[in-house]
C-alpha positions as CSV (number, residue, x, y, z in Angstrom):
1,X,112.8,108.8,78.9
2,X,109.9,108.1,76.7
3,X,106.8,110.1,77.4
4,X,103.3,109.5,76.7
5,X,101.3,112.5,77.5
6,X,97.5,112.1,77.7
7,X,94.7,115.1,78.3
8,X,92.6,112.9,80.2
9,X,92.2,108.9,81.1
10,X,90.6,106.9,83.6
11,X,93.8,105.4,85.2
12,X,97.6,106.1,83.9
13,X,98.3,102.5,85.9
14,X,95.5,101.0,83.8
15,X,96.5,102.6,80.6
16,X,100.4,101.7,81.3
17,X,99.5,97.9,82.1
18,X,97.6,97.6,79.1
19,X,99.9,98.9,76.8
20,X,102.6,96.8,77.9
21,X,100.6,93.6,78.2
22,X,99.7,94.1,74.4
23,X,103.7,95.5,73.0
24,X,107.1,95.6,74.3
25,X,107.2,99.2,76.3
26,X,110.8,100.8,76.9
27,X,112.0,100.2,80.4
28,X,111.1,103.4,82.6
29,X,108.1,104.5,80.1
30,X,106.1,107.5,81.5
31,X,102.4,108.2,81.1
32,X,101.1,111.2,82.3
33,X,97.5,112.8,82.4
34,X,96.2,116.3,83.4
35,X,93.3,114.4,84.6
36,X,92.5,111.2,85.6
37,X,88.6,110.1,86.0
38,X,89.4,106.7,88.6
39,X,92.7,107.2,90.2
40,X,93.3,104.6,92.3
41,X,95.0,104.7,96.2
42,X,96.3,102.3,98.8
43,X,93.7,99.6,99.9
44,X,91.1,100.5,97.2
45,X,91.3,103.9,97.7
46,X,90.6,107.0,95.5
47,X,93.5,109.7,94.6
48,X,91.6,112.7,93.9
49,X,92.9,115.8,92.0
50,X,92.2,119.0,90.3
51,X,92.2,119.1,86.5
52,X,95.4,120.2,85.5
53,X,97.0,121.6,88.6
54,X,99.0,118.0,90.0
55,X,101.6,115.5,88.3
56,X,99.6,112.4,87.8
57,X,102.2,109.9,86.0
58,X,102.7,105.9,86.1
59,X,106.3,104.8,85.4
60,X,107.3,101.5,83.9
61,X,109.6,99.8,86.0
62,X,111.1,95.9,84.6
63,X,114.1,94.0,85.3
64,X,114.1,95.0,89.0
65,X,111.7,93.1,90.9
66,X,112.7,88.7,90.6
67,X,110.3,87.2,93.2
68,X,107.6,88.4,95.4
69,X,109.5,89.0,98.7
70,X,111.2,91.7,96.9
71,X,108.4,94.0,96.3
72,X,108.8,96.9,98.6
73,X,112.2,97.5,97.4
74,X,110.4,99.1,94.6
75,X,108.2,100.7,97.0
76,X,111.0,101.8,98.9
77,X,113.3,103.4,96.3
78,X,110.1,105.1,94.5
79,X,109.0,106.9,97.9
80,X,112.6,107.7,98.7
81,X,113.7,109.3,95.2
82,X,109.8,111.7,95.8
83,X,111.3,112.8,99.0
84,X,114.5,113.7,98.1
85,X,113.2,115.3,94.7
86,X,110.8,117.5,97.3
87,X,113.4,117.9,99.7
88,X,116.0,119.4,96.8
89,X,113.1,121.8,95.9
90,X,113.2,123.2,99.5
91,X,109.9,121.9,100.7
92,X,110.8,121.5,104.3
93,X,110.0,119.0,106.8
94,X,109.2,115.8,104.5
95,X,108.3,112.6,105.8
96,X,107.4,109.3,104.7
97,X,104.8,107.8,105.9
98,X,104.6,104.4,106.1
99,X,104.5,102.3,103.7
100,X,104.6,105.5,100.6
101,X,103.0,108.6,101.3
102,X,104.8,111.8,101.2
103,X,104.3,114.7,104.2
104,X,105.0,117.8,105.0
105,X,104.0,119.7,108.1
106,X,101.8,116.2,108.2
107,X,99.9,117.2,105.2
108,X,100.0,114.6,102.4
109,X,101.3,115.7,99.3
110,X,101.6,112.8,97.7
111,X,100.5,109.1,97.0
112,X,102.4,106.4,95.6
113,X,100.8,102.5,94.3
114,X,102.8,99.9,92.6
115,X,101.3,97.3,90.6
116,X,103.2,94.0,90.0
117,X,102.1,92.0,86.5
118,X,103.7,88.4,86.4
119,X,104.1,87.8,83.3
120,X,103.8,84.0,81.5
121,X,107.4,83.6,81.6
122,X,107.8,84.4,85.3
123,X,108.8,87.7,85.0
124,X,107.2,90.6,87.6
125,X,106.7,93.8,85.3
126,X,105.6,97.0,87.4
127,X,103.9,99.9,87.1
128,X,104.1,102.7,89.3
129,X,101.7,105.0,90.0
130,X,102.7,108.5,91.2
131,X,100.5,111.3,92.1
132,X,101.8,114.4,93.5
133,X,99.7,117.7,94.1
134,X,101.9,120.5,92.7
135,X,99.7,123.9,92.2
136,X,96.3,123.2,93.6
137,X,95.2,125.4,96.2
138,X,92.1,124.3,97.3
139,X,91.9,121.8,99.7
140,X,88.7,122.5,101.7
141,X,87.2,119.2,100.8
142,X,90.9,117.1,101.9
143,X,91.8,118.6,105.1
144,X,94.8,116.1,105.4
145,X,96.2,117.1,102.2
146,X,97.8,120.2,100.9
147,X,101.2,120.9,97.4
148,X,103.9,122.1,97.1
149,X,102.7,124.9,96.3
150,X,100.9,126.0,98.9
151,X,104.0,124.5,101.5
152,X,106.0,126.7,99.9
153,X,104.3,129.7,98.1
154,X,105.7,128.8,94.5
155,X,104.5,127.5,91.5
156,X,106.2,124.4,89.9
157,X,106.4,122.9,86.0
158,X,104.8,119.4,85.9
159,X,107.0,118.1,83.7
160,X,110.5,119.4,85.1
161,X,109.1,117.8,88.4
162,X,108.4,114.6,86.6
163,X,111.5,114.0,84.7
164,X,113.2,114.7,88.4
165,X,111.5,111.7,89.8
166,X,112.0,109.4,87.5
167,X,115.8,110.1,87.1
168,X,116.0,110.0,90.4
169,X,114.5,106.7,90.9
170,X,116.3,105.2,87.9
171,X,119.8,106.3,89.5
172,X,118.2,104.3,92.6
173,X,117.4,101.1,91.3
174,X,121.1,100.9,88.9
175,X,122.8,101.4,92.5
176,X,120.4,99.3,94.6
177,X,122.6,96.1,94.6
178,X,125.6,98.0,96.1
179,X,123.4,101.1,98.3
180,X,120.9,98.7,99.3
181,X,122.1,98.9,103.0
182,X,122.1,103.1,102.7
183,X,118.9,103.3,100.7
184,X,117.1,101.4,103.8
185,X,118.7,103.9,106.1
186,X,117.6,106.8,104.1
187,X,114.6,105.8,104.1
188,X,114.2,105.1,108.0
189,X,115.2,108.3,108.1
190,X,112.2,109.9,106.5
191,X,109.9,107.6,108.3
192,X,107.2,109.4,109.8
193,X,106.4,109.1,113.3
194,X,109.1,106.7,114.3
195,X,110.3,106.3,117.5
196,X,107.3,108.6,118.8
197,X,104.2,107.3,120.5
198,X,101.6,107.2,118.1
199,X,97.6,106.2,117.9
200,X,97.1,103.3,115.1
201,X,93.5,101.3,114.5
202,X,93.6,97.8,113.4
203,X,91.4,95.5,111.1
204,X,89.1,95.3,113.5
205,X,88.5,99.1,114.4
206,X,90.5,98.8,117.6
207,X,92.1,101.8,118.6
208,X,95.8,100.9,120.1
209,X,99.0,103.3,121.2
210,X,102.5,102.1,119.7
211,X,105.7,103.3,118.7
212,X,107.3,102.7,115.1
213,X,110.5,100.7,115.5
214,X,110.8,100.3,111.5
215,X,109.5,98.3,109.0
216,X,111.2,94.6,108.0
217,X,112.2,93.5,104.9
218,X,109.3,93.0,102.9
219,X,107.5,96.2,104.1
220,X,105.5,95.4,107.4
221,X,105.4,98.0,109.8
222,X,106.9,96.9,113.1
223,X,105.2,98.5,116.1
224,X,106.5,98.1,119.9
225,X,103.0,97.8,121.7
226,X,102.4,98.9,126.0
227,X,103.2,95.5,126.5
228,X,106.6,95.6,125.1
229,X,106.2,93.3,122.1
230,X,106.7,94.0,118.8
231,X,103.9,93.4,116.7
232,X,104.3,93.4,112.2
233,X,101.5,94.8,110.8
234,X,100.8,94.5,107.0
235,X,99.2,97.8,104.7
236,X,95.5,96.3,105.2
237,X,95.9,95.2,109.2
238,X,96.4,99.0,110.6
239,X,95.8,102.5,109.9
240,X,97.9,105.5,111.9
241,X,95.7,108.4,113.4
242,X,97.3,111.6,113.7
């Protein structure tokens, strides 16, 4: 894989897009940064991390996604080839929650965002974003956070841990057209608080009990709700509490 490796930046998603909207970047082109000045989260969010200690990498993905209802696949295959990277490293008790973060003990270890570019000839290039704490320690100012590190008392190489991922997920999206059906059921199978009652808040700070039944196609959440409907919920219409 090619390998851009960059001291410090504002945003490897920003740097990524830009590069590829001004040359032809290599299919699965990595930036990373040891520190990253406006990282970006879900829903205008911030990702936060300590110089030098975490993974903070964007990955060129093109030739995957065709048309808009298709892009949680990506989302899909990038938070399931994370967990299983995490899970082959022995961190225990990894979850997904929904639609991309990675858990452990419910501690978030790592945040995932995709951004789609359509390009003038109709193509949908993507760039995703991958931040994963690995050897910070100190997480007295995130108190839903924690690393691998701390989970499980080690200390990991950056780099190793990034060419993992990407490997991972490229072997994931050359089988996705005949392991779609398996890579779904993989990933219900990390999915976080399914099947349990569970405490969400909606768009309009309205606090509601409901349990996860899965999440459809093109990545709503699907929630059975005390009056046994089942209600689809999109990333900006609900937040879970735990």
């Amino acid at each position: 894989m090619k390998l851009i490796k960059l001291d410090a930046i504002d945003s490897t998603n920003d740097f990524l897009k830009s590069l590829s909207s001004q040359e032809d970047v290599e299919n699965f082109t990595v930036v990373t940064a040891e520190n990253q000045t406006k990282g970006k989260g879900q829903v205008g969010g911030v990702w936060k991390s300590e110089v030098g200690k975490n993974l903070i990498m964007s990955i060129l993905v093109k030739d995957f996604i065709f048309k808009n209802e298709d892009v949680f696949n990506l989302s899909l295959l990038t938070s399931l080839s994370v967990a299983e990277v995490l899970k082959s490293l022995n961190i225990p008790d990894i979850g997904i929650k929904w639609p991309n973060d990675i858990l452990s003990y419910n501690k978030k270890l790592v945040g995932i965002l995709i951004e789609n570019t359509i390009k003038s000839d109709g193509r949908i290039v993507s760039v995703v974003g991958i931040g994963v704490n690995v050897n910070q320690t100190d997480f007295s100012e995130l108190p839903t956070a924690s690393s691998i590190s701390v989970i499980s008392g080690k200390t990991f190489d950056k780099e190793k841990l990034a060419v993992l991922i990407v490997e991972k997920l490229k072997e994931k999206i050359q089988l996705w057209k005949t392991s779609s059906e398996s890579f779904w059921t993989d990933y219900f199978n990390f999915l976080f608080k399914k099947g349990v009652p569970t405490a969400f808040r909606d768009k309009n700070n309205q606090d509601f009990m409901g349990i996860i039944q899965g999440v459809s196609p093109i990545g709503k959440l699907q929630v059975l709700l005390e009056d046994d409907s089942v209600a689809e919920f999109e990333i900006k219409e609900v937040k879970m509490l735990y």
